[in-house]
N, CA, C and O of each residue as an XYZ file, in Angstrom:
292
protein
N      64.302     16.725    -36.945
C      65.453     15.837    -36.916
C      65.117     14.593    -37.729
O      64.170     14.564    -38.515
N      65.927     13.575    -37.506
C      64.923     12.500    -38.109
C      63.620     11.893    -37.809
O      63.268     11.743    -36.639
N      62.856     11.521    -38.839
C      62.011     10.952    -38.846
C      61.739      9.655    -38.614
O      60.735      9.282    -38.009
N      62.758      8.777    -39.156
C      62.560      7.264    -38.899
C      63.190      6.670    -37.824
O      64.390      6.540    -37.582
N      62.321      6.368    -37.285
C      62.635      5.610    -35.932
C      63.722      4.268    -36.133
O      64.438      4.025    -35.161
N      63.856      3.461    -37.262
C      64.975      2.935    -37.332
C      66.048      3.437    -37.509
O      66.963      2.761    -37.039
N      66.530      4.909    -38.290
C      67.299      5.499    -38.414
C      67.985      6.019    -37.223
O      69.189      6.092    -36.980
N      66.771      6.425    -36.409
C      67.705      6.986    -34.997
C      67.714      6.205    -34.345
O      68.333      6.619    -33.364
N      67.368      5.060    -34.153
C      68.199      3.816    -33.098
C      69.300      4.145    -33.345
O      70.008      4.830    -32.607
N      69.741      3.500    -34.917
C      71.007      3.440    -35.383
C      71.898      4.837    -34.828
O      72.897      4.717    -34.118
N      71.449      5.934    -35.200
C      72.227      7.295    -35.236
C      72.621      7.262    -33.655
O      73.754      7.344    -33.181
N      71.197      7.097    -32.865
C      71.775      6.894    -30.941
C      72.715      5.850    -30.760
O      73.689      6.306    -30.160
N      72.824      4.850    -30.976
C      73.774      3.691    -30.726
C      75.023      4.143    -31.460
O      75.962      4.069    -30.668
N      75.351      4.503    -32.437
C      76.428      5.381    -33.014
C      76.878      6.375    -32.323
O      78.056      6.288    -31.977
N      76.052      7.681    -31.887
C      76.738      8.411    -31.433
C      77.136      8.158    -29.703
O      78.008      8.840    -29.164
N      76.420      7.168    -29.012
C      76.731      6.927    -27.227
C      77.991      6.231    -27.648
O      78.990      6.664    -27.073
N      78.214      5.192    -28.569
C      79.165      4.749    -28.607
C      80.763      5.080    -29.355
O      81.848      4.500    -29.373
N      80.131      6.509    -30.005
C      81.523      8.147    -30.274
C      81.628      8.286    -28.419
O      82.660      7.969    -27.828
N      80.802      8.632    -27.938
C      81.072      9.304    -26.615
C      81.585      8.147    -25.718
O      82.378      8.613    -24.899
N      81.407      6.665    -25.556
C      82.577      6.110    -25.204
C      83.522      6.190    -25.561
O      84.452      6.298    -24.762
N      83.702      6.179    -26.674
C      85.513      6.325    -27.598
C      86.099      7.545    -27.425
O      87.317      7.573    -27.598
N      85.538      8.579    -27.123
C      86.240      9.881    -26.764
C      86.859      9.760    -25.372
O      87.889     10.233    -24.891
N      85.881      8.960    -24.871
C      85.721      9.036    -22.992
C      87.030      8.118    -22.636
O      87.692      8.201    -21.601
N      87.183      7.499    -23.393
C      88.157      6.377    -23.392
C      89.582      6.922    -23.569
O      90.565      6.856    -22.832
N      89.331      7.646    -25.134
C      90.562      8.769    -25.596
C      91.152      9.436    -24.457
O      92.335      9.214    -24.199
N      90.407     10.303    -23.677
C      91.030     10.871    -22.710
C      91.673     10.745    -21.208
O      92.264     11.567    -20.506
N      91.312      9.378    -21.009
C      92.124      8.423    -20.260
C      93.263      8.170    -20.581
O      94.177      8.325    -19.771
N      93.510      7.658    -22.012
C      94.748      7.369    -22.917
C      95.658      8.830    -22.480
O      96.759      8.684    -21.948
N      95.259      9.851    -22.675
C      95.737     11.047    -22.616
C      96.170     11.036    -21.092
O      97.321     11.216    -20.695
N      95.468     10.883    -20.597
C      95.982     11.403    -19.117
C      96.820     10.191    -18.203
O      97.502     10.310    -17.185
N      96.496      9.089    -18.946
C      97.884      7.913    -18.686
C      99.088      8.393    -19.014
O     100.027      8.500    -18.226
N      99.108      8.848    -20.769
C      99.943      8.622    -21.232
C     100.977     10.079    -21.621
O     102.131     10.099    -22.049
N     100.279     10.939    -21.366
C     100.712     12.228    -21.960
C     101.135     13.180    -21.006
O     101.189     12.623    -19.909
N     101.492     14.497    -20.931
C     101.757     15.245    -19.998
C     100.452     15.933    -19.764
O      99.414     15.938    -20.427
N     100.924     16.754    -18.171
C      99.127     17.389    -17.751
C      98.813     18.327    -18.631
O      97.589     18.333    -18.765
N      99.395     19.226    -19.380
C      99.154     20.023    -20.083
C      98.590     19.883    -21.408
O      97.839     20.657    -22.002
N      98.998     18.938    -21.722
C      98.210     17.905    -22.972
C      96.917     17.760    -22.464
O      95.932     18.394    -22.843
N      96.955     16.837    -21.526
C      95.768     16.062    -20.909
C      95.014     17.118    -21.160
O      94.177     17.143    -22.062
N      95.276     18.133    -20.320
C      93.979     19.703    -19.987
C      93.455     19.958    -21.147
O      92.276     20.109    -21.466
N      94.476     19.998    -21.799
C      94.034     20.640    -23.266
C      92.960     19.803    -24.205
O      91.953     20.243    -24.759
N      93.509     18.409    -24.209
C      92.980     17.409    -24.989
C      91.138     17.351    -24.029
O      90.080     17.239    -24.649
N      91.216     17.434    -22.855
C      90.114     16.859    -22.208
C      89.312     18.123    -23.082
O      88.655     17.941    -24.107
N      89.503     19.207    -22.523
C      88.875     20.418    -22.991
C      88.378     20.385    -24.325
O      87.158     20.544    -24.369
N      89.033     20.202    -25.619
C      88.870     19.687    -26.987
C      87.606     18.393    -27.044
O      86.813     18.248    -27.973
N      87.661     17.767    -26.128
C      86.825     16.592    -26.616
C      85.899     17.114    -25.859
O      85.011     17.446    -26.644
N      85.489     17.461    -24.488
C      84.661     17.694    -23.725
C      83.482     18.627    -25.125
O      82.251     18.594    -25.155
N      84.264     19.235    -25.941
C      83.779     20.639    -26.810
C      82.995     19.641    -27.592
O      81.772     19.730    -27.483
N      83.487     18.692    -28.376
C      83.066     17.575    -29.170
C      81.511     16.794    -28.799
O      80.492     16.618    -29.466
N      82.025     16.342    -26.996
C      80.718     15.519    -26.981
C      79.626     16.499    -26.632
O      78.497     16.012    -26.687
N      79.698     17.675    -26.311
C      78.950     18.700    -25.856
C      77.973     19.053    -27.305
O      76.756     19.188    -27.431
N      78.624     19.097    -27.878
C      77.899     19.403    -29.256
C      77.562     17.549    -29.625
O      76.615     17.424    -30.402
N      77.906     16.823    -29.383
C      77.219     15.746    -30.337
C      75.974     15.891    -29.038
O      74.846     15.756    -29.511
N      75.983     16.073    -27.922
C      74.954     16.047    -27.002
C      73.590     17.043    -27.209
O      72.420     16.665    -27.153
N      74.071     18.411    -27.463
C      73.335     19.694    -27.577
C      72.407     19.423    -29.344
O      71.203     19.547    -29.567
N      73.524     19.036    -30.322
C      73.272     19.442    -31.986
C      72.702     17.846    -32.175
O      71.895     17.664    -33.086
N      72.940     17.166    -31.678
C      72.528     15.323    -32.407
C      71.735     15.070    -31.415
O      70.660     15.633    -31.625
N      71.738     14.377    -30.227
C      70.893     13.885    -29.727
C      70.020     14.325    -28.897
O      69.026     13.668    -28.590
N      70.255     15.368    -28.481
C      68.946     16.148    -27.825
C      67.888     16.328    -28.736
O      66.771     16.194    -28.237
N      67.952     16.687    -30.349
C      66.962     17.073    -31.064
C      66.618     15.795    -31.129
O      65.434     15.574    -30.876
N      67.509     14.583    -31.477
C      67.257     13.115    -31.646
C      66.180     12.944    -30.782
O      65.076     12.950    -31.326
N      66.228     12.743    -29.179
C      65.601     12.644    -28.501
C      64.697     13.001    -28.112
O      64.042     12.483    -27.208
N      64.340     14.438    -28.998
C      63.010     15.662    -28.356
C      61.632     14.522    -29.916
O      60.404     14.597    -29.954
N      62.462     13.759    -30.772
C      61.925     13.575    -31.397
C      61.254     11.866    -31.273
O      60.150     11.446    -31.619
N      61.952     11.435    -30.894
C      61.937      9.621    -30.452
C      62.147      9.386    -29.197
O      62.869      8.405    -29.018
N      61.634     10.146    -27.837
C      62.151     10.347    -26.562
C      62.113      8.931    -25.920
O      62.839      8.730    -24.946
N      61.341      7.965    -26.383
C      61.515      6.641    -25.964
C      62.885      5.994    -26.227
O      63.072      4.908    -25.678
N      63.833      6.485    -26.961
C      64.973      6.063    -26.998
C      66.133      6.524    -26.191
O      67.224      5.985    -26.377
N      66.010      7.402    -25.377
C      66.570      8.172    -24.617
C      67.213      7.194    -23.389
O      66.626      6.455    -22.598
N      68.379      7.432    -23.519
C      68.979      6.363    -22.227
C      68.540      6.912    -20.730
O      68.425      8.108    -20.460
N      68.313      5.819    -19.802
C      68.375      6.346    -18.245
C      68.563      7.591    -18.110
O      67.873      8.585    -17.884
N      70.411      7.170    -18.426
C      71.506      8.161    -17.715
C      71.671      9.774    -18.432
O      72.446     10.720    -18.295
N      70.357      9.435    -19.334
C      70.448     11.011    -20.071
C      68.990     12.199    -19.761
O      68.700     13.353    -20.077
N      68.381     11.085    -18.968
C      67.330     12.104    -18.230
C      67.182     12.527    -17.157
O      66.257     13.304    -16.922
């Protein structure tokens, strides 16, 4: 994955803060939209952060594990 430890600060602080903005998105959705949307939309993003979790920062982390938040071990 990467190598430079300044690089993946950056790349971790980027991507926790995609996974607030999604997390956020789907609130918007379920305020604002019908349930069937909502289901759908949650499902779609859930797919999203699952892979930024599994494909980005797990390898991120198997590599710079000192950067690894609390709430992700």
């Amino acid at each position: 994955m990467i190598e430079s430890k300044e690089v993946a600060t950056k790349i971790s602080e980027l991507m926790l803060n995609i996974g607030k903005e999604l997390n956020e998105s789907v609130f918007l959705v379920q305020e604002q939209c019908s349930e069937s949307e909502f289901f759908i939309y949650r499902r779609q993003v859930g797919i999203i952060m699952g892979n930024i979790l599994l494909d980005v920062l797990n390898p991120l982390y198997e590599k710079h594990a000192d950067l690894k938040p609390r709430e992700l071990k």
